[in-house]
Backbone as CSV, one residue per row, in Angstrom:
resi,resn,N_x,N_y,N_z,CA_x,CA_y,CA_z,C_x,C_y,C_z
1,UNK,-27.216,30.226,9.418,-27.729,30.523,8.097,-26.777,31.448,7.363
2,UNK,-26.598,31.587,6.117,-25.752,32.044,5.204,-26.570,33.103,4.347
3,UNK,-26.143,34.159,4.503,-26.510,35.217,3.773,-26.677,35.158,2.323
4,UNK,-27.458,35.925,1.483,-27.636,35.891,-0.198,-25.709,36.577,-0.472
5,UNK,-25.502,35.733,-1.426,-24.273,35.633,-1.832,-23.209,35.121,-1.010
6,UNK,-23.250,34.961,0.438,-22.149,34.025,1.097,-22.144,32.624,0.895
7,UNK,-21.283,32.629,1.100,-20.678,31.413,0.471,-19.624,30.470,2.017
8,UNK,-19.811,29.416,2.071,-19.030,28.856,3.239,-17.542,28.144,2.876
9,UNK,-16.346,28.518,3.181,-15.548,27.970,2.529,-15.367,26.356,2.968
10,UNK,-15.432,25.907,2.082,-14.832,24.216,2.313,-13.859,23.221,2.314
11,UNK,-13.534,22.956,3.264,-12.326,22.272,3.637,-11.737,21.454,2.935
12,UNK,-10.653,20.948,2.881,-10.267,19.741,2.533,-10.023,18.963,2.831
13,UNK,-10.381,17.075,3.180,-9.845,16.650,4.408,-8.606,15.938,4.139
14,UNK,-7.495,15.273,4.840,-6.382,14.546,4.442,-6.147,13.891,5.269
15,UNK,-5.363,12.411,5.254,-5.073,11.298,6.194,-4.658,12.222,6.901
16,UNK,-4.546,12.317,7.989,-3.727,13.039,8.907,-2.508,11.851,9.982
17,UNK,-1.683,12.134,10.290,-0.879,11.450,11.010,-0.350,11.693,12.065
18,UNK,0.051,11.765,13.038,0.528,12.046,14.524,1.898,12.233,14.366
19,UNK,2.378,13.553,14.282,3.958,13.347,14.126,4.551,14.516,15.326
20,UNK,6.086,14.781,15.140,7.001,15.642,16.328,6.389,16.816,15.643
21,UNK,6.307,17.152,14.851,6.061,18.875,14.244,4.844,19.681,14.635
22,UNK,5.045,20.529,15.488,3.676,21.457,15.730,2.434,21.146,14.923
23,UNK,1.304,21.150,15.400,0.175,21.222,14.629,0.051,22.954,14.008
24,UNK,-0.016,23.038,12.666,-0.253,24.401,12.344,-1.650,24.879,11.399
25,UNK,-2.595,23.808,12.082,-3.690,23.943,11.421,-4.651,22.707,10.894
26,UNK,-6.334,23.479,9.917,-6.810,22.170,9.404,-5.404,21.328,8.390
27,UNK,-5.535,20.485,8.439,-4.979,19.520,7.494,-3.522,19.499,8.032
28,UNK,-3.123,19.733,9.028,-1.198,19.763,9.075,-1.026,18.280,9.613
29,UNK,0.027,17.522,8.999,0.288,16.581,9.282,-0.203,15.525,8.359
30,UNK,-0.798,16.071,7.447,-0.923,15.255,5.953,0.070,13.954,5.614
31,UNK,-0.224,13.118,4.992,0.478,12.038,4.592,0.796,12.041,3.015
32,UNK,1.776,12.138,2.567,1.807,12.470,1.104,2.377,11.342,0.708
33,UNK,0.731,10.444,-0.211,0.877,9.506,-0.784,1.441,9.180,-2.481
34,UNK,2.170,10.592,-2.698,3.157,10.635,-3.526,4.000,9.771,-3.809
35,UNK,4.351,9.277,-2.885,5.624,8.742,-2.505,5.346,7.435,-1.980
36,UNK,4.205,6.295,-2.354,3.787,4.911,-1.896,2.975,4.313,-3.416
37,UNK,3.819,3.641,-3.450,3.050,2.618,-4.745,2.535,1.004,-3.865
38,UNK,1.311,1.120,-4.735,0.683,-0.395,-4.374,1.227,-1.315,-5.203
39,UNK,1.930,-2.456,-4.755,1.782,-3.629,-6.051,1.054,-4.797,-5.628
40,UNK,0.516,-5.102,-6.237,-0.492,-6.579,-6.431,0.459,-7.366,-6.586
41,UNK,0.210,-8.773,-5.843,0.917,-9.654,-6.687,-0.486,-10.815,-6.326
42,UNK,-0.771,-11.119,-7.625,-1.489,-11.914,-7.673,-1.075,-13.646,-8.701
43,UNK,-1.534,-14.415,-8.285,-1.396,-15.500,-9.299,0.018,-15.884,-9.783
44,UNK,1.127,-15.196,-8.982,2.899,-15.424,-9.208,3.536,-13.959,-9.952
45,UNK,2.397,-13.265,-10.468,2.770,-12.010,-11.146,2.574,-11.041,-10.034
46,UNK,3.524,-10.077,-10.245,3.603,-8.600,-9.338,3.855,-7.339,-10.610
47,UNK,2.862,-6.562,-9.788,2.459,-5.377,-10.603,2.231,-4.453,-10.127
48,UNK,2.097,-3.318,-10.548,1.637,-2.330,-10.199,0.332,-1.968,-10.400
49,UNK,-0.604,-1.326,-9.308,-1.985,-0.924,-9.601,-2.570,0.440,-8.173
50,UNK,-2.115,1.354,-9.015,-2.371,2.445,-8.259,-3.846,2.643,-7.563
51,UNK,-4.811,1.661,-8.269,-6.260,1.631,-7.510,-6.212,1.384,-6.236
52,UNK,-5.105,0.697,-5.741,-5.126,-0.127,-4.558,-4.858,0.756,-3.272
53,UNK,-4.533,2.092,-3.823,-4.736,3.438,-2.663,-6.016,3.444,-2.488
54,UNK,-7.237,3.109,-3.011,-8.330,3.420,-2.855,-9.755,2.186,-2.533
55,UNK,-9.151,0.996,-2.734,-9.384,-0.165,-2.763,-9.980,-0.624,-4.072
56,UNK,-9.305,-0.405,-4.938,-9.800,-0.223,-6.203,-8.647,-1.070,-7.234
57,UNK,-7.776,-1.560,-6.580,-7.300,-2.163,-7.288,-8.474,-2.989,-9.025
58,UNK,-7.317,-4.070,-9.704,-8.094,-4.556,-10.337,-8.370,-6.202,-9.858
59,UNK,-7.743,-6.405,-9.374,-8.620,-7.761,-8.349,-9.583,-7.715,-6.916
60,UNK,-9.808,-6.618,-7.102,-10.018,-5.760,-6.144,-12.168,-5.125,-6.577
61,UNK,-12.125,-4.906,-7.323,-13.258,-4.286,-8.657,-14.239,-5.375,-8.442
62,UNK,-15.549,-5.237,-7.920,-16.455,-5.942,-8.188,-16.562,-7.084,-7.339
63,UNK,-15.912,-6.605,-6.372,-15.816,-7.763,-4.204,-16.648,-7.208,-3.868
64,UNK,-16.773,-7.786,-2.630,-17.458,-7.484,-2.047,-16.763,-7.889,-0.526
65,UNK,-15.827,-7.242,0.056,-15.093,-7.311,1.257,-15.916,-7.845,2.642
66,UNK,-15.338,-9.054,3.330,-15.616,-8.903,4.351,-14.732,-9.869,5.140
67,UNK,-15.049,-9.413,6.513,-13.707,-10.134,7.685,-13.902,-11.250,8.378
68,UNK,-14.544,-12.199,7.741,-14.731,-13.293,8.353,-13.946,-14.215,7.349
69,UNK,-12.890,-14.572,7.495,-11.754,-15.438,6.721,-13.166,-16.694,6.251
70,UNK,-13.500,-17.292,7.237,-14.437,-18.508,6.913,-15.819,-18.367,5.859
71,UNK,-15.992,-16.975,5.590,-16.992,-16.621,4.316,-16.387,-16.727,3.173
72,UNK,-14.960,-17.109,2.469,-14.756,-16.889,2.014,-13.511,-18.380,1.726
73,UNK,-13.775,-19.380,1.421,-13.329,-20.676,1.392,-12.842,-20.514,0.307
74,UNK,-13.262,-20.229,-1.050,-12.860,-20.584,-2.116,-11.687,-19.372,-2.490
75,UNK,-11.506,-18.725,-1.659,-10.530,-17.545,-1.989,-9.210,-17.689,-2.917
76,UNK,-8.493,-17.513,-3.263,-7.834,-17.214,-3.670,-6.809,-16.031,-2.978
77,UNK,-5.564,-16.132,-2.760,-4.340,-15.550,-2.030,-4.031,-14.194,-2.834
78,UNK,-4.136,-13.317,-2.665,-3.448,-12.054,-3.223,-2.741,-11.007,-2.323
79,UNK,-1.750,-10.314,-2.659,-1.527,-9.145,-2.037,-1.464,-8.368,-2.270
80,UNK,-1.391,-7.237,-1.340,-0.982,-5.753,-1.682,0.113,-5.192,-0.959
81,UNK,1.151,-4.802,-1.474,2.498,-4.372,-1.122,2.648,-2.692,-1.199
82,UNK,2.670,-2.654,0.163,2.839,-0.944,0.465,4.287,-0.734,-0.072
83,UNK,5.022,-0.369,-1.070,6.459,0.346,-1.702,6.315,1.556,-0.908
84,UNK,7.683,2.490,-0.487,7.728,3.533,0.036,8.810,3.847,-0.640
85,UNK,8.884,5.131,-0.775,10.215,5.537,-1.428,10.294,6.955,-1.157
86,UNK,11.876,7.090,-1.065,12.441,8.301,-0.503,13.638,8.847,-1.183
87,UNK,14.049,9.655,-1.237,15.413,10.417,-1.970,16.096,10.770,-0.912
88,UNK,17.706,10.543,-1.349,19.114,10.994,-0.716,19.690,11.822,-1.725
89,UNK,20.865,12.031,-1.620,21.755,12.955,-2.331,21.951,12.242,-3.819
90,UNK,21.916,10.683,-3.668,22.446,9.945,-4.623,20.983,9.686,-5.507
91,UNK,19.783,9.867,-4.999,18.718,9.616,-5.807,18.026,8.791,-5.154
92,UNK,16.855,7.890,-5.586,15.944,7.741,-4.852,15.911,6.483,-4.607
93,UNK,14.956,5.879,-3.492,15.495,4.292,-2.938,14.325,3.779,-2.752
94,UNK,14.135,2.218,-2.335,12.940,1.775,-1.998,13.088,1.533,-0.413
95,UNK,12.234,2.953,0.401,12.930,3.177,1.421,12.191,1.942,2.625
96,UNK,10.665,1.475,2.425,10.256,0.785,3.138,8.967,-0.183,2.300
97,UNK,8.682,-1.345,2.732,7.704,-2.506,2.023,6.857,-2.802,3.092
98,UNK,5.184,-3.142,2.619,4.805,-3.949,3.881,3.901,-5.376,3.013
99,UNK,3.850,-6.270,3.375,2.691,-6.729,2.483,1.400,-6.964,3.278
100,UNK,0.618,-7.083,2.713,-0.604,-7.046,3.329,-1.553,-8.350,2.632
101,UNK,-2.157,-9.636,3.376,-2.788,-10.095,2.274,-4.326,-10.316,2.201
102,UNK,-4.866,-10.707,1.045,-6.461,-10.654,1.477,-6.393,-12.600,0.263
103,UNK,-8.264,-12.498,0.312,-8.659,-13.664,-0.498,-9.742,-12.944,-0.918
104,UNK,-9.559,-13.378,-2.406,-10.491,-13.226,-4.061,-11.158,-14.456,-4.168
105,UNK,-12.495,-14.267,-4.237,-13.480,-15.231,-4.904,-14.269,-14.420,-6.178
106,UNK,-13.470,-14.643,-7.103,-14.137,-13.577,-7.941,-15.754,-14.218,-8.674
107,UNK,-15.908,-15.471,-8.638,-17.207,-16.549,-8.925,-17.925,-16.186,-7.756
108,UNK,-17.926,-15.951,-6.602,-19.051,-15.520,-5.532,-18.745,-14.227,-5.486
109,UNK,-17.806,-13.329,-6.372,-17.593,-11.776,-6.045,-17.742,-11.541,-4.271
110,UNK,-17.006,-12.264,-4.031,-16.248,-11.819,-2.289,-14.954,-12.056,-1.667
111,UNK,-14.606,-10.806,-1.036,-13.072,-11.267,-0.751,-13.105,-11.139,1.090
112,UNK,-12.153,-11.610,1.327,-11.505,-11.463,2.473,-10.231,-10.400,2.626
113,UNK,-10.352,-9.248,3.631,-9.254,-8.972,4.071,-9.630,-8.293,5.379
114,UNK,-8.603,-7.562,5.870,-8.516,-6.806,7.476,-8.440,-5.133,6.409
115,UNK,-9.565,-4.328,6.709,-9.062,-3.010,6.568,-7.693,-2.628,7.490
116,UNK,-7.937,-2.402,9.195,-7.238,-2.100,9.939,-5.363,-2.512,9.406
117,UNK,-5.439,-3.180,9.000,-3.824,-4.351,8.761,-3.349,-3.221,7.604
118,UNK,-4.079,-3.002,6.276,-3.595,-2.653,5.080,-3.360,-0.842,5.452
119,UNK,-3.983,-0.419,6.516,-3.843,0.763,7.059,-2.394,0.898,7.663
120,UNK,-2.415,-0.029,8.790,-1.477,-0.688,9.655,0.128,-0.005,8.802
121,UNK,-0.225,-1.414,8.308,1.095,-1.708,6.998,1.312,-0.464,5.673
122,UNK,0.746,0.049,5.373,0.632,1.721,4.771,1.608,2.327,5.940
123,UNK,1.003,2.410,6.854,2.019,3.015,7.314,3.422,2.561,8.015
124,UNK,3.556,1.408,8.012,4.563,1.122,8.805,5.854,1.128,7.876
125,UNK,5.082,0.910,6.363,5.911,1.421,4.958,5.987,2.623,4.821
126,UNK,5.560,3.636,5.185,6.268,4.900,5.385,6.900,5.117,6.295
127,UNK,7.050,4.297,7.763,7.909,4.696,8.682,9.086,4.118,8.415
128,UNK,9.509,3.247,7.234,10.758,2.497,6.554,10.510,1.256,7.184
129,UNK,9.595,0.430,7.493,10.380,-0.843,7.786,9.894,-1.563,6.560
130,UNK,9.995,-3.122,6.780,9.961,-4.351,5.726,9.365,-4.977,6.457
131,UNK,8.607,-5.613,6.133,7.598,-6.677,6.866,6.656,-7.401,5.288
132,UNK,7.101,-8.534,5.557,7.017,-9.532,3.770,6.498,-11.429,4.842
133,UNK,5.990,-10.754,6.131,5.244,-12.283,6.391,4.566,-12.571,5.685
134,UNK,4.787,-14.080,5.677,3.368,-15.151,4.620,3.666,-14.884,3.206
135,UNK,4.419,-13.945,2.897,4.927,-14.376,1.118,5.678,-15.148,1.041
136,UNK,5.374,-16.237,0.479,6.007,-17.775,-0.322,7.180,-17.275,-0.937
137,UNK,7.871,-18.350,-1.318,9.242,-17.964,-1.770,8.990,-16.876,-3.800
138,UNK,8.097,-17.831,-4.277,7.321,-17.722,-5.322,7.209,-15.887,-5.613
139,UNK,6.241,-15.678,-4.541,5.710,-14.239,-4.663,7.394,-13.691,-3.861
140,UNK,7.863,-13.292,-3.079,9.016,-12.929,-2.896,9.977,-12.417,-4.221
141,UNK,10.163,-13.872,-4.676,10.856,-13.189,-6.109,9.800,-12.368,-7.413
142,UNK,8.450,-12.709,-7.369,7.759,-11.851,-8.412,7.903,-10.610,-7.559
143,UNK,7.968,-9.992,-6.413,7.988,-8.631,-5.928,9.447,-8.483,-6.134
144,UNK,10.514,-9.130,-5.935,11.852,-8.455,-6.430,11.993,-8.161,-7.605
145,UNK,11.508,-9.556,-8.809,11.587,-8.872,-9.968,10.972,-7.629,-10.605
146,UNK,10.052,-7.641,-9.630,9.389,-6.182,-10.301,10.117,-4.476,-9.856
147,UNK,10.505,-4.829,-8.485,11.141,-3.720,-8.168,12.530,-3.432,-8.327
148,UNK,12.992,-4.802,-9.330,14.735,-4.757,-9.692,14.507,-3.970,-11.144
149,UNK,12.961,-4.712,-11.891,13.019,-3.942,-13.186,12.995,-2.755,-13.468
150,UNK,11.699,-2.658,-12.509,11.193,-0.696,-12.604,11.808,0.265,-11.985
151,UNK,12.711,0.328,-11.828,13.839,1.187,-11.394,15.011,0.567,-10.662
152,UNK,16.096,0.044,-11.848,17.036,-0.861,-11.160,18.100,-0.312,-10.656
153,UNK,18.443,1.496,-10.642,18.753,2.038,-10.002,18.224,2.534,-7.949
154,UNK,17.115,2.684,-8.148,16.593,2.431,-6.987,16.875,0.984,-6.021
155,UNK,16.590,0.264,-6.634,17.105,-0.832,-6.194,18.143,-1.539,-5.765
156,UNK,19.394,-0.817,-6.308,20.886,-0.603,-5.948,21.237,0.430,-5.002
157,UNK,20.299,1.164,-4.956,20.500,2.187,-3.532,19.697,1.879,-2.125
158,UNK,18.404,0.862,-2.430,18.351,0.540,-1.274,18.591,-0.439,-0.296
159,UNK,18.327,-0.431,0.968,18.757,-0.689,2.490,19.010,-2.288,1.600
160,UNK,20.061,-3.478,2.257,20.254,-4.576,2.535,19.290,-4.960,2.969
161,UNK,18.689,-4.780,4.059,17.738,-5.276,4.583,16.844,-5.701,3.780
162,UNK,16.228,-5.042,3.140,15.384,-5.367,1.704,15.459,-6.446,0.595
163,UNK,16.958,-6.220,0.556,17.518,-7.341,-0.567,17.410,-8.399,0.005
164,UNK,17.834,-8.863,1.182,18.008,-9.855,2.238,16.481,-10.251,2.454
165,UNK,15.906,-9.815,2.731,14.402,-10.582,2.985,13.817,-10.889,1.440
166,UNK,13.979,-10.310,0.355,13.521,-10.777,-0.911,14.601,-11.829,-1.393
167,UNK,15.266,-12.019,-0.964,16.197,-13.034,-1.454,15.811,-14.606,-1.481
């Protein structure tokens, strides 16, 4: 019980992550999603939609999620592309990609996807890799064009590897 005028201080909680650095407390080991853009690519277009940290995208708005691929026949193909990005001396790069995909029935308002996967792939785009299975040649180039436009400096600084699988 809490005394007249105490007050309990309240935490904050944050992804937390498993890393080499000492634990130095609540919250150490935070994930700073600063530095991860979502892009949609839906329908041949790729975009950006920062909802998609939260599952909130805008194809996303008014589902009703669930994991049985076979509830969900009339779907429609979309993704969500974990961007990671990091700075060197020379400025900043697109340091890692993952895609992740689900299915939109926006006429039965239900989609298909894997929470676990889009978690997965979040992070495996912050640990720098590329992983772009099951994007068609189609969506491939709508995710290059978008990340050649919106910073076509970034894009000249990062890894081959990158260029090479969007190619």
């Amino acid at each position: 019980m809490m005394n007249n005028g105490e007050q309990k201080e309240k935490k904050m909680f944050a992804l937390n992550i498993v890393g080499t650095k000492k634990h130095k407390g609540f919250g150490a080991g935070s994930i700073d999603l600063n530095n991860v853009s979502p892009v949609i690519i839906d329908r041949g277009e790729a975009y950006v939609d920062v909802g998609a940290l939260h599952a909130k995208s805008k194809v996303e708005k008014g589902i009703k999620f669930l994991t049985d691929r076979s509830e969900v026949p009339n779907g429609r193909k979309c993704w969500v592309v974990w961007v990671a990005v990091d700075h060197t001396e020379e400025g900043a790069y697109y340091a890692g990609a993952t895609a992740c995909e689900m299915l939109v029935d926006e006429e039965a308002r239900r989609g298909w996807k894997i929470l676990a996967d889009h978690v997965n792939k979040l992070d495996y785009a912050l640990k720098r890799r590329f992983i772009f299975e099951g994007l068609d040649d189609s969506e491939k180039a709508a995710l290059r064009q978008l990340l050649m436009t919106q910073k076509p400096e970034w894009w000249e600084r990062s890894p081959e590897e990158l260029k090479e699988a969007l190619a």
